[in-house]
C-alpha positions in Angstrom: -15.5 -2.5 -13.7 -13.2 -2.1 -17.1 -9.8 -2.2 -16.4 -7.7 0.5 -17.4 -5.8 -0.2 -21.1 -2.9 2.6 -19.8 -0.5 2.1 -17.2 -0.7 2.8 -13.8 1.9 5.7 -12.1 2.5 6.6 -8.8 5.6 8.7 -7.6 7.1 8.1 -4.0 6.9 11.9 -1.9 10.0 11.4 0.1 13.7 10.0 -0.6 16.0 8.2 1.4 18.9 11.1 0.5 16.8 13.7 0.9 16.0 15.0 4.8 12.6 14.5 6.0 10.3 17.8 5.8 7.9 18.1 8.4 5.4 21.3 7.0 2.4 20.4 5.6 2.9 22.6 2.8 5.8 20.8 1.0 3.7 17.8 1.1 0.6 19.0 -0.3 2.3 20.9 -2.8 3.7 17.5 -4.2 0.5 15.8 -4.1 -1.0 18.5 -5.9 1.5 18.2 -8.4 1.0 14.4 -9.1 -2.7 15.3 -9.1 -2.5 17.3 -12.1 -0.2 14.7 -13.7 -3.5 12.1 -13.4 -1.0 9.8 -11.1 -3.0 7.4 -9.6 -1.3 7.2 -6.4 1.5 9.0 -4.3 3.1 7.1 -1.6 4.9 8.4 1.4 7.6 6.0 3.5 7.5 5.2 7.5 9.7 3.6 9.9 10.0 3.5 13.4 13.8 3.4 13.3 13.8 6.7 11.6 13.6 10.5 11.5 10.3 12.1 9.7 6.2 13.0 10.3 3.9 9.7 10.9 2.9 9.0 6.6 -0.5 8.3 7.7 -1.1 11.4 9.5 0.7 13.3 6.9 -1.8 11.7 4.4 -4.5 12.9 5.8 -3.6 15.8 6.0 -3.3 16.0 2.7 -6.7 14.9 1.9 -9.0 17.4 2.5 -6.5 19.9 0.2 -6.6 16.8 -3.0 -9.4 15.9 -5.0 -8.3 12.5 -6.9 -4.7 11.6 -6.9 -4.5 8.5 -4.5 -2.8 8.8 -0.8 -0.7 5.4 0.5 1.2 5.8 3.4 3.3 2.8 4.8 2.1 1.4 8.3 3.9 -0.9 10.0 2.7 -3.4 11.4 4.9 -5.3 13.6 4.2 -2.9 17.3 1.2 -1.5 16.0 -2.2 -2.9 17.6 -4.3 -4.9 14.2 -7.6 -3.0 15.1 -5.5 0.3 15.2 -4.4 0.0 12.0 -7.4 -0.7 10.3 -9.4 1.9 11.8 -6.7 4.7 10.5 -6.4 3.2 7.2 -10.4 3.0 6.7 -10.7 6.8 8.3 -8.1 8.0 5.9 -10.0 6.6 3.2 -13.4 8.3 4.7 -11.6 11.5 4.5 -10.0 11.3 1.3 -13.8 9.9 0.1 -12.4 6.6 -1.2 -8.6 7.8 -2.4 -6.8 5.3 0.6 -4.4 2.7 0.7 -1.8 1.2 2.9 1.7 0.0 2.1 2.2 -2.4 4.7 5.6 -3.2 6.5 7.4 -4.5 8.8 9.9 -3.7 12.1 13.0 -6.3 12.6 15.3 -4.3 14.2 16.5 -3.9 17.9 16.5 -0.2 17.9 12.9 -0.2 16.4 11.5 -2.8 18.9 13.1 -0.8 22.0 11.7 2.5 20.9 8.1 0.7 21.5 9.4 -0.4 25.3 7.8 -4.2 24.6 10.3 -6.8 26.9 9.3 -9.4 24.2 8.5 -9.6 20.8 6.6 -12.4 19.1 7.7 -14.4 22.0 11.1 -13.3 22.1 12.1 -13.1 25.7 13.7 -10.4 27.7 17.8 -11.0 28.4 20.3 -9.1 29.9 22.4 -8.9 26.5 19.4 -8.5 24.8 16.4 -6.4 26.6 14.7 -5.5 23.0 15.1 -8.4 20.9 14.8 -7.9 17.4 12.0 -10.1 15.5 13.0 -12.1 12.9 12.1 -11.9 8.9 10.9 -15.4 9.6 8.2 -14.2 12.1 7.3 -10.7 11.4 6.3 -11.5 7.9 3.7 -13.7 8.3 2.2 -12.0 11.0 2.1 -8.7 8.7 -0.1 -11.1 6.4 -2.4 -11.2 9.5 -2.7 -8.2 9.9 -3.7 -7.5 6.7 -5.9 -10.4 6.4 -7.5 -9.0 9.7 -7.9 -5.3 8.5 -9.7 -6.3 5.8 -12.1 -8.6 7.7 -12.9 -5.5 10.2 -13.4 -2.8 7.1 -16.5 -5.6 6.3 -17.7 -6.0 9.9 -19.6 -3.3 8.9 -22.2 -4.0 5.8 -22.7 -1.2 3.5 -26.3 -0.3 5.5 -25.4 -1.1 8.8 -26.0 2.3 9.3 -29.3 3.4 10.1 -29.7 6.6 11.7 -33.3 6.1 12.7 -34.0 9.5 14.8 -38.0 8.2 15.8 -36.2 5.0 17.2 -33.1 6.2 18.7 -31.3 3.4 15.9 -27.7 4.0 14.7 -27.3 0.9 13.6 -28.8 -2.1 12.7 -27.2 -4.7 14.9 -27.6 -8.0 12.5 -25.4 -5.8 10.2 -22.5 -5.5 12.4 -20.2 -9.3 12.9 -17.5 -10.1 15.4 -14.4 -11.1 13.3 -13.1 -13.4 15.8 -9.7 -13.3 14.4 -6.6 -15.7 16.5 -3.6 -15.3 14.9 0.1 -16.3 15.5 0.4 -13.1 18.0 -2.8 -11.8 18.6 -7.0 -12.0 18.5 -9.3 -9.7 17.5 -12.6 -9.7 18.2 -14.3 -6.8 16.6 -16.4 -5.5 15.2 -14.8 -2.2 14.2 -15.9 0.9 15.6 -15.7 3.1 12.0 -17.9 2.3 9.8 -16.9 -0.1 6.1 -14.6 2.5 4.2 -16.0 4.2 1.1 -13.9 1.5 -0.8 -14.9 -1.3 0.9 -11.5 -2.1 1.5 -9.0 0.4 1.1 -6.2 -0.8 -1.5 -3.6 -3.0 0.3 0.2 -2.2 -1.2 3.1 -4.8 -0.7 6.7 -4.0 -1.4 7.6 -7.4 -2.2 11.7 -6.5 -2.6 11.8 -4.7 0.1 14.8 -1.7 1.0 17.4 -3.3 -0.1 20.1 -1.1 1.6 18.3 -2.0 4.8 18.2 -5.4 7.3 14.9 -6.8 5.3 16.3 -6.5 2.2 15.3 -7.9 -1.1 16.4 -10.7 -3.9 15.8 -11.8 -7.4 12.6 -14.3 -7.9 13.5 -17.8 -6.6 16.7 -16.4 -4.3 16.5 -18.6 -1.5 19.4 -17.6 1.3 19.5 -14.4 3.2 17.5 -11.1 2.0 16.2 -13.6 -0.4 14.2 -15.2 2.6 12.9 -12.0 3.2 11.4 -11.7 -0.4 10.1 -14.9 -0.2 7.9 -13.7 2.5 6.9 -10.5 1.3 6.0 -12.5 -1.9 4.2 -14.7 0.0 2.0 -11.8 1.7 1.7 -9.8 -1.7 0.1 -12.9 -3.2 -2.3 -13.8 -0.5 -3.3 -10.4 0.3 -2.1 -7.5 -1.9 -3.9 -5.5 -4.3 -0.5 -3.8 -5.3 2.8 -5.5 -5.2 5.7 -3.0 -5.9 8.8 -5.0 -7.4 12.3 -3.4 -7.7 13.7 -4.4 -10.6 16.6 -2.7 -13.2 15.3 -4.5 -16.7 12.2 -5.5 -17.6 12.9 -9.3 -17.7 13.8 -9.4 -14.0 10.4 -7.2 -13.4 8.2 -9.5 -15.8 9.0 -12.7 -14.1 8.3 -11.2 -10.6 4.7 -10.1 -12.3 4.6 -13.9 -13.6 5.3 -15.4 -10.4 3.5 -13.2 -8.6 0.0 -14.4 -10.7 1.0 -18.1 -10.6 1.2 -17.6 -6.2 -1.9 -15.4 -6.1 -4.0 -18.1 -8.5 -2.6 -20.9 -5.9 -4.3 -19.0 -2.9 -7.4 -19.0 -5.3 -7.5 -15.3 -6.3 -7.9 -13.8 -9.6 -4.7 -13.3 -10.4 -5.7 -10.1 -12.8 -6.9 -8.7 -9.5 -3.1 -8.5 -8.0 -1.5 -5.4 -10.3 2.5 -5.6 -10.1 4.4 -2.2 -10.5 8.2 -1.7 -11.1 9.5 0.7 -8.6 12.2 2.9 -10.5 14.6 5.1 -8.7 14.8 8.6 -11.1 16.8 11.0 -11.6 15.3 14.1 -14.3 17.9 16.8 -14.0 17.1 18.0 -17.8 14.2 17.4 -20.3 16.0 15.0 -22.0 15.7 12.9 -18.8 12.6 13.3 -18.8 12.0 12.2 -22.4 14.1 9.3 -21.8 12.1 8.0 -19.0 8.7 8.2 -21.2 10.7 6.1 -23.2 11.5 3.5 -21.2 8.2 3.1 -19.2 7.2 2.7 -22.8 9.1 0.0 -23.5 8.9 -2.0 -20.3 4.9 -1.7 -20.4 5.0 -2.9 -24.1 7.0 -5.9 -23.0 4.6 -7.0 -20.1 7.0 -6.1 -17.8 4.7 -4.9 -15.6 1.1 -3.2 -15.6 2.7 0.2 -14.2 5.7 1.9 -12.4 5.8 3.1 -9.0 8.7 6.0 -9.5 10.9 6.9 -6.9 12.7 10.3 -7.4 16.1 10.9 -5.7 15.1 14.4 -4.8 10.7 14.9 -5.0 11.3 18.3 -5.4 13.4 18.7 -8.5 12.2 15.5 -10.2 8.6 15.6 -9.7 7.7 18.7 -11.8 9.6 17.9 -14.4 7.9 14.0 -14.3 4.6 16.2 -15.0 5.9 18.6 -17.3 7.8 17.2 -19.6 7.0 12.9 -18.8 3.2 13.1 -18.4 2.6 15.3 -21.5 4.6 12.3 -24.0 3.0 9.5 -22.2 -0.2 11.3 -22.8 0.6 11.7 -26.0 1.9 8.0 -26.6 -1.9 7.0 -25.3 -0.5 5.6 -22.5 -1.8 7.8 -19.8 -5.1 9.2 -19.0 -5.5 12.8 -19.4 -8.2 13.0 -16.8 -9.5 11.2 -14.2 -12.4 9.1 -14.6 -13.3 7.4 -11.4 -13.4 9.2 -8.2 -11.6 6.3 -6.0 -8.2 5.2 -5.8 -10.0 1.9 -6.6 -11.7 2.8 -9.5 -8.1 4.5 -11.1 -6.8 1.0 -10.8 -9.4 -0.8 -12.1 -10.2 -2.5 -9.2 -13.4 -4.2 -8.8 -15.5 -2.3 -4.8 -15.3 -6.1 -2.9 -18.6 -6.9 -1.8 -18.1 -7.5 2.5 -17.1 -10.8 3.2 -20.2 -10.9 6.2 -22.6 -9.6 4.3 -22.5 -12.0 1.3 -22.4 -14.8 4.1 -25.3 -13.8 5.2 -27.2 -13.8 1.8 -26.3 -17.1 1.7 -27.6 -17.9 4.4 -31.3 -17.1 3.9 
């Protein structure tokens, strides 16, 4: 599949300032919104520390009332079961018909471990000073890697024909095309295979923040910071390399965004990826109170894509509301106009906006290989 020569944009749905909303209607009006501005992708934040709907089931929602614009809700994945979350990301994507993708993250909190009742985390043990420790950055990172790594192993425990639906033999399936993953990680195994069958993507579009909140406990740092929030890049970096098909960077010039994209490439080609495979978008905060706002931000996503800064932005507006019709209005129509953004969609999958390559499963090109 070509990819793209215009940039990638997605828009965040929700703001830290701005007090959750929990109608449907809100949402989906947003979507909508992005959807006629050819976005590729809106995204839509989770924690378990905090107040607001669950982003995944909010996001699907959503789907039936969208046609194209793509739907990527975080999950985290530190007290969430592995097989869990794959199955909801892959249903999401079966009832958006391919538009899914998952932002994965992470709980290291005490207050987000207690809500989830577990007397031990990762190994942690229970103590009277302590009855819900908090898992470290350390910990919780690499085992969010797993769990991606895993996810994407069950989406292809199914091969593309697995299903048979034979009505004169009573057949569903054909058993040689389902696999057992067998998966032993650091804190858990599973066995599989799944019980929904390989998402319309193949694998739904895996989405790493790799600087994290950084007003928060997991916060991020500059390429190469080594000491403190900086560990905690390191590891999303780490994870976003091995396992990402979009890596979101926070960054506030282009140079500090370009050498995240650089080192980004050089780690993915050392876990023997395609680097071209991993895009890296700048995640902006915005704030379009006028048109000349608006106007100003064309020009700068201009500029930082003409730099190699980075192969898109992932906007984050400080009120959705306000900011978001104006991004379409008065943004999209310049970028359009600049022959940097599509004017319609081409593709019907969040996959195929991105220009990213339908993976073949993993089982099924084992078994080829095998005959």
């Amino acid at each position: 599949m070509p990819v793209p020569h215009h940039l990638r944009l997605a828009v965040a749905l929700d703001a830290p300032q701005v007090p959750p909303r929990y109608d449907a209607a809100h949402h989906t009006a947003l979507a909508r919104l992005a959807e006629r501005g050819t976005l590729d992708f809106v995204t839509l934040g989770d924690r378990f520390g905090g107040p607001g709907p669950d982003a995944l089931a909010v996001l699907a929602r959503i789907a039936p009332a969208t046609e194209r614009i793509g739907l990527v809700p975080t999950v985290t994945t530190t007290h969430t079961e592995p097989f869990h979350v794959s199955t909801a990301v892959a249903t999401l994507d079966w009832v958006s018909r391919g538009r899914a993708g998952w932002t994965v993250e992470v709980s290291t909190t005490e207050d987000e471990a207690a809500l989830v009742g577990r007397p031990q985390v990762l190994g942690f043990a229970r103590t009277g000073r302590d009855p819900h420790p908090a898992a470290p950055v350390a910990e919780v990172w690499p085992e969010a890697g797993e769990v991606a790594d895993v996810a994407g192993r069950l989406w292809d425990s199914w091969e593309d024909d697995a299903e048979i639906r034979d009505r004169a033999t009573g057949r569903f399936v054909d058993r040689d095309k389902l696999h057992h993953v067998d998966f032993t990680g650091r804190a858990f195994s599973v066995r599989g295979p799944s019980i929904v069958p390989r998402p319309p993507q193949g694998r739904p579009v895996t989405v790493v923040e790799v600087t994290g909140d950084t007003g928060g406990p997991d916060g991020g740092g500059p390429p190469g910071a080594t000491s403190g929030a900086g560990h905690a890049a390191a590891a999303r970096r780490e994870v976003a390399a091995a396992r990402a098909d979009v890596a979101l960077v926070r960054a506030e010039d282009p140079q500090t965004a370009g050498a995240a994209r650089v080192e980004l490439r050089a780690r993915a080609l050392a876990h023997g990826r395609d680097p071209g495979r991993l895009l890296v978008l700048a995640s902006l905060p915005v704030e379009l109170r006028s048109p000349a706002d608006a106007a100003g931000l064309a020009d700068l996503l201009g500029d930082w894509f003409a730099q190699g800064a980075a192969d898109g932005f992932h906007l984050r507006p400080a009120d959705p509301a306000r900011d978001l019709p104006r991004l379409v209005e008065d943004t999209v129509p310049l970028l359009r106009e600049r022959g940097l953004l599509r004017r319609s969609y081409e593709g019907t999958t969040l996959r195929a906006h991105l220009g990213l390559p339908r993976p073949a499963s993993v089982y099924a090109l084992a078994r080829e290989a095998g005959r």
